[in-house]
Structure formats: C-alpha cells, structure tokens
C-alpha positions as CSV (number, residue, x, y, z in Angstrom):
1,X,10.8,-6.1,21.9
2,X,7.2,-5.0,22.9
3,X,7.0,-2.8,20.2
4,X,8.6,-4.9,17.6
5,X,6.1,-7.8,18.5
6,X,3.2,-4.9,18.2
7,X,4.4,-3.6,14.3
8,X,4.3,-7.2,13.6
9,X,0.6,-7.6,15.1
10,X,-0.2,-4.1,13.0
11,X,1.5,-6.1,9.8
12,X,-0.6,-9.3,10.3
13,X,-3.8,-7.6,10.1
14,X,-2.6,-5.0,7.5
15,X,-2.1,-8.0,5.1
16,X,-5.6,-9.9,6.3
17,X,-6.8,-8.9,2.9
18,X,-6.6,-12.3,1.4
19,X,-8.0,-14.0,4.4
20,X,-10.8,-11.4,5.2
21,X,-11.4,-9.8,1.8
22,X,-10.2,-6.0,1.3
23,X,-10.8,-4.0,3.3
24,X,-8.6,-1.5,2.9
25,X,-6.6,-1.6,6.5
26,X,-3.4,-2.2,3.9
27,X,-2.8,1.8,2.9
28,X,-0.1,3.6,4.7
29,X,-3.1,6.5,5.6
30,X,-4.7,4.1,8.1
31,X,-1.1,1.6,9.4
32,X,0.8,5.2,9.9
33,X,-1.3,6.8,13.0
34,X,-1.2,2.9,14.5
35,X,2.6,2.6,14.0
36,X,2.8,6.3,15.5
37,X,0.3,5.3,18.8
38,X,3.0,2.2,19.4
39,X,5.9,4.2,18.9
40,X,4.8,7.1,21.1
41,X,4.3,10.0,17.7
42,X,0.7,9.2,16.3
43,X,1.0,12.9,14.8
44,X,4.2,11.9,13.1
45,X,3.0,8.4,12.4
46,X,-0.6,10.6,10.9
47,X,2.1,12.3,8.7
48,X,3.9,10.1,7.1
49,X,1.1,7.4,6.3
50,X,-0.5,10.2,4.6
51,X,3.0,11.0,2.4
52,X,3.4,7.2,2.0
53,X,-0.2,7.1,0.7
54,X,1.0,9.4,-2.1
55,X,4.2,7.1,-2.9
56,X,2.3,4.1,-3.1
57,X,-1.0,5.3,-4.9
58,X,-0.3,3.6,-8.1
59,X,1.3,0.3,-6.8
60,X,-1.7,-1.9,-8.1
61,X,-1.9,-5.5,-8.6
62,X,-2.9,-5.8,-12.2
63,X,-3.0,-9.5,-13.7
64,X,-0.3,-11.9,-13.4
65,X,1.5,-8.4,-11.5
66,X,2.6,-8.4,-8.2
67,X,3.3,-5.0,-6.6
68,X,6.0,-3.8,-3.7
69,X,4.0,-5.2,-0.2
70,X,2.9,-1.6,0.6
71,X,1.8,-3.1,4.6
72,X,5.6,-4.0,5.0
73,X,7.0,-1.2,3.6
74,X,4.9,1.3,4.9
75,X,4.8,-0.7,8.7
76,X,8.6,-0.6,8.5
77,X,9.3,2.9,7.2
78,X,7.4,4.8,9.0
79,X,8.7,2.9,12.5
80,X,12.3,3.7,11.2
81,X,11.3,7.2,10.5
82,X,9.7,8.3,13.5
83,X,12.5,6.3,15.6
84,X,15.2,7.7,14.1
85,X,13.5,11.4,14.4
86,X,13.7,11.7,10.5
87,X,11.1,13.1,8.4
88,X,8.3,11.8,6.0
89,X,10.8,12.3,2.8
90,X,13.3,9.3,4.4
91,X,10.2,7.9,5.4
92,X,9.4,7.4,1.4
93,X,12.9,6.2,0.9
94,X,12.9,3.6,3.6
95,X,10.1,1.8,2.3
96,X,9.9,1.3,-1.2
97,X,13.2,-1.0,-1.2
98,X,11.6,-2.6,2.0
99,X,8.5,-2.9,-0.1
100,X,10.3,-4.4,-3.0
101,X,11.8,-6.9,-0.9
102,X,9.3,-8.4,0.8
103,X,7.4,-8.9,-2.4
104,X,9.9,-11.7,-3.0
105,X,7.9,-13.2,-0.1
106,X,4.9,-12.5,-1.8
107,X,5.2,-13.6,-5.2
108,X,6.9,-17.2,-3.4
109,X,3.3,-17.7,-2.3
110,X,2.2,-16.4,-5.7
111,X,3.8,-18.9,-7.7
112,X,4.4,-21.9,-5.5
113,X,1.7,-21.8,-2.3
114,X,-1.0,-20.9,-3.6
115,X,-1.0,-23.4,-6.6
116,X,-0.2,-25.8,-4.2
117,X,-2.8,-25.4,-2.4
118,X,-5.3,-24.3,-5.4
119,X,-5.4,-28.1,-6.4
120,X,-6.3,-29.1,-3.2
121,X,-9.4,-26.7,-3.3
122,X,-9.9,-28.3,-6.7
123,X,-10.0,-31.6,-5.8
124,X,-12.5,-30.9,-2.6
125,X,-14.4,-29.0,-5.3
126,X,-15.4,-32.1,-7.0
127,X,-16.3,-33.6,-3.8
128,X,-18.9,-30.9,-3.3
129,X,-17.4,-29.7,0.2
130,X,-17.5,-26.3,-0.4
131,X,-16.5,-26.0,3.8
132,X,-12.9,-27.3,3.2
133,X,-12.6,-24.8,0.5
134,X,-13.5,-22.0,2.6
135,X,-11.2,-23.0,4.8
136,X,-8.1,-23.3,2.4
137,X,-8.4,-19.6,1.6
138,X,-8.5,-18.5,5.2
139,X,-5.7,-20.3,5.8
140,X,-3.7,-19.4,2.8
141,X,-4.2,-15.9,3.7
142,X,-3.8,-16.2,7.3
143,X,-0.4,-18.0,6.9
144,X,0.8,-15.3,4.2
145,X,-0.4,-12.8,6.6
146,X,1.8,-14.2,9.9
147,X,4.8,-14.2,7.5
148,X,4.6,-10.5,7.1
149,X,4.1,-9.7,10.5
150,X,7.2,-11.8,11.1
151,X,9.3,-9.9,8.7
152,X,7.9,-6.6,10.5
153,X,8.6,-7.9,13.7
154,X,12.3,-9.3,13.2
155,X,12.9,-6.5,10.9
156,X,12.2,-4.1,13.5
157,X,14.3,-6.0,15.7
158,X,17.4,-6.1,13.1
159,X,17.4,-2.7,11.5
160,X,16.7,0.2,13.5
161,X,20.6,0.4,14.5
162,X,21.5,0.2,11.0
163,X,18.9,2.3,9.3
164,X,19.6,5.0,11.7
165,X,23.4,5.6,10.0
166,X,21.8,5.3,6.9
167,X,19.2,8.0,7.1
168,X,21.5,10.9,8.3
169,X,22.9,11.1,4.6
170,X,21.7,14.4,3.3
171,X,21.7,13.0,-0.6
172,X,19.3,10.4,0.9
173,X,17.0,12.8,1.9
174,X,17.2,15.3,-1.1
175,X,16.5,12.1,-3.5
176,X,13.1,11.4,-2.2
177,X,11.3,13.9,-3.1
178,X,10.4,12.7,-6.6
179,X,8.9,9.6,-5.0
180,X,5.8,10.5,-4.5
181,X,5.3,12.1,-7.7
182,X,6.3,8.4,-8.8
183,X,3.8,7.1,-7.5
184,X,1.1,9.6,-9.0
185,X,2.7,9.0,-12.3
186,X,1.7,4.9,-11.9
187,X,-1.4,5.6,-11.0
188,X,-1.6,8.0,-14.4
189,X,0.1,5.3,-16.3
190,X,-3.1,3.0,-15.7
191,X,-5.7,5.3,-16.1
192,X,-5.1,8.2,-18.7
193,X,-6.2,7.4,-22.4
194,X,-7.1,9.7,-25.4
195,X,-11.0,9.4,-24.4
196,X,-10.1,11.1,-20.5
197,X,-6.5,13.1,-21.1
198,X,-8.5,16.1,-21.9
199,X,-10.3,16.5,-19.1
200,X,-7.4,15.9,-16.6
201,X,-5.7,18.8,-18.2
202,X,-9.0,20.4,-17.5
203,X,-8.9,19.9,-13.9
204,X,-4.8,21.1,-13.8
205,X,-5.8,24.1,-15.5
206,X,-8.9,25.5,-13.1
207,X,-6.8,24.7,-10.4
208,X,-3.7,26.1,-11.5
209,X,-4.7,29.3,-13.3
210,X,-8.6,29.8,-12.0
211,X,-8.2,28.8,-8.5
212,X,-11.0,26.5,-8.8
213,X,-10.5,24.3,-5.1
214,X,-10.0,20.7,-5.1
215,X,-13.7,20.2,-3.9
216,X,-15.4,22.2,-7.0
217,X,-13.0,20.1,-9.9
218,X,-14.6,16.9,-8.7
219,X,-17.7,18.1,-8.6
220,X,-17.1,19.0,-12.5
221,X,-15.7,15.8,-12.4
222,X,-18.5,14.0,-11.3
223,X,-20.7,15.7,-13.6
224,X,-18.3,15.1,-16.9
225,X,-18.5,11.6,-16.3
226,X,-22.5,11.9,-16.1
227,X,-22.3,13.4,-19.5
228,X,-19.7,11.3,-21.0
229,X,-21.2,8.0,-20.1
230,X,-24.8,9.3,-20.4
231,X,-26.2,7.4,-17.6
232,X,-29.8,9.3,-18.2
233,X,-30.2,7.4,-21.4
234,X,-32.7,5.1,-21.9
235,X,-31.4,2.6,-24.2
C-alpha cells in the first residue's frame, strides 16, 4: 500500500507540468530511477526509464493532439516490470496501452475541464484580476495532476497480480522489440523534410561505415546547421 501511495506521489509531480510549467520531470529517464528507489531496483528502474525514453521519444503534443500520458505509462510499467522481475522489453509493452488509456483521462480535461474553466479565466480577465487567473491554471493543473497519481496509485494496487500472468508469455516479450524503434520513427515523422533528409543519412553513414562516434556527428551537426542557416550573416 506504501508503495502504491508513493508511485502515485511520483505520478502527481510527474504530471505538475501544467501547474508548474515543464520542466521536464515527465520523461521516463528521470520517473524510472524514482520508481526503482521505491521499489527496492533503482538500477533496474535506471534501465528501463532509459529504454522507455526511447519508446516514447516521438509522442509529442502537436495542436489539437493529445499524446499517450507518458508519466502514467512509464510510472506504471516500469513498477510492473521490476516487480514482476521482467525486463525493459515487457517494460515497453506494459506501458504504451497504459499510456493510451489514461489519455482518455487526459483529453476529458482537454475537451470538457479545461474549457470549462477557460471561460471563467475569461470572464475574470475582463475584470482585470489577473490573481484569480493565476490561480485557475494552478488549479487546473494541480487537479489533472492528483487524477494521475490516483490512477498510479489504484492501478498499482489492481494490477500487479494480473500483469504478472500476463508478462510470462514469451510472444509478449518477442513483440516489443520494435517499440522503440516506433517511437524513433514518430519522432522522424515530425522532423525529416527534403531541406534536412540528406544530412541525416549523412550522420547514419559516418557512423555506420566510418566509425565516426556519436559525439563527433553532432558536432558536424552543430556545425551544418551553422552553415545552413548562416547565422554569421549580417542581413
């Protein structure tokens, strides 16, 4: 029960983004070691935030879109991985349908909440209290926030038994190692055009057939983008 009550603390602040402004506790790299210290693993728990990082890279809100909740997900699936003594690939397979669900949760605040309480901003807006507006959005995101760590919590609570039967299939397992890549492939889908697809199969090629490291393609990187954009220019 402790520990179910402390993932659901770890949730709440996760999601404090909308209350607090971002800052960045949401990605699985930094919730993974602090599920792993309550759960006794903070290796494991290092581990799998860093593989869930990967699955989750490209799941952006973009617009109107609202993207799987990464803090539930990623609070929920690495607790069921490192309790049920699975590995970082269930991990990845755990959350992403946890993820999509609980962003039923968040697009109900999307579409009915937070227009709800939008008009009341509005209307203190032409009053000139700029205070009560303040306070609106703390509370709107503070309130979205407890919800979350709620669904962690009880979650936690209601699905470990179950989750544990579920992850001992061997197809499970085998299927979720083209999540990540998934996720890389979102993040591609966003940012690759005609004007920078060159220069990422630039990169793939030093690495792959040079053996340029990691550290001396973004360096090039860094320096392409110098030239492309021509930031020495002075018009």
């Amino acid at each position: 029960m402790i520990q179910a009550i402390l993932l659901g603390i770890i949730a709440f602040f996760g999601n404090c983004d909308y209350a607090l402004g971002t800052s960045l506790l949401k990605n699985p790299i930094v919730l993974g070691p602090l599920v792993g210290f309550v759960l006794g693993d903070v290796t494991k728990g290092i581990i799998i935030g860093s593989t869930l990082e990967l699955a989750f890279i490209g799941a952006q809100s973009i617009g109107a879109f609202v993207p799987p909740n990464v803090v539930v997900g990623g609070v929920l699936g690495t607790a069921f991985a490192i309790t049920t003594g699975k590995g970082a690939e269930v991990a990845v397979t755990l959350a992403y349908p946890i993820a999509i669900l609980a962003s039923i949760f968040e697009n109900l605040f999307m579409s009915a909440i937070f227009p709800l309480t939008g008009t009341w901003a509005d209307s203190y807006a032409e009053k000139g209290n700029y205070r009560a507006i303040e306070m609106i959005h703390i509370g709107d995101g503070i309130v979205q926030s407890l919800t979350f760590g709620l669904l962690v919590t009880f979650g936690f609570l209601i699905g470990s038994g179950q989750v544990e039967t579920l992850v001992n299939t061997d197809g499970l397992t085998i299927a979720t190692g083209l999540l990540p890549g998934m996720g890389f492939a979102m993040l591609a889908q966003m940012t690759l055009n005609k004007k920078v697809i060159m220069f990422f199969f630039l990169g793939f090629l030093l690495s792959a057939y040079v053996g340029v490291p990691v550290l001396g393609i973004a360096l090039l990187g860094v320096i392409a983008a110098f030239l492309k954009v021509d930031f020495f220019s002075d018009t």
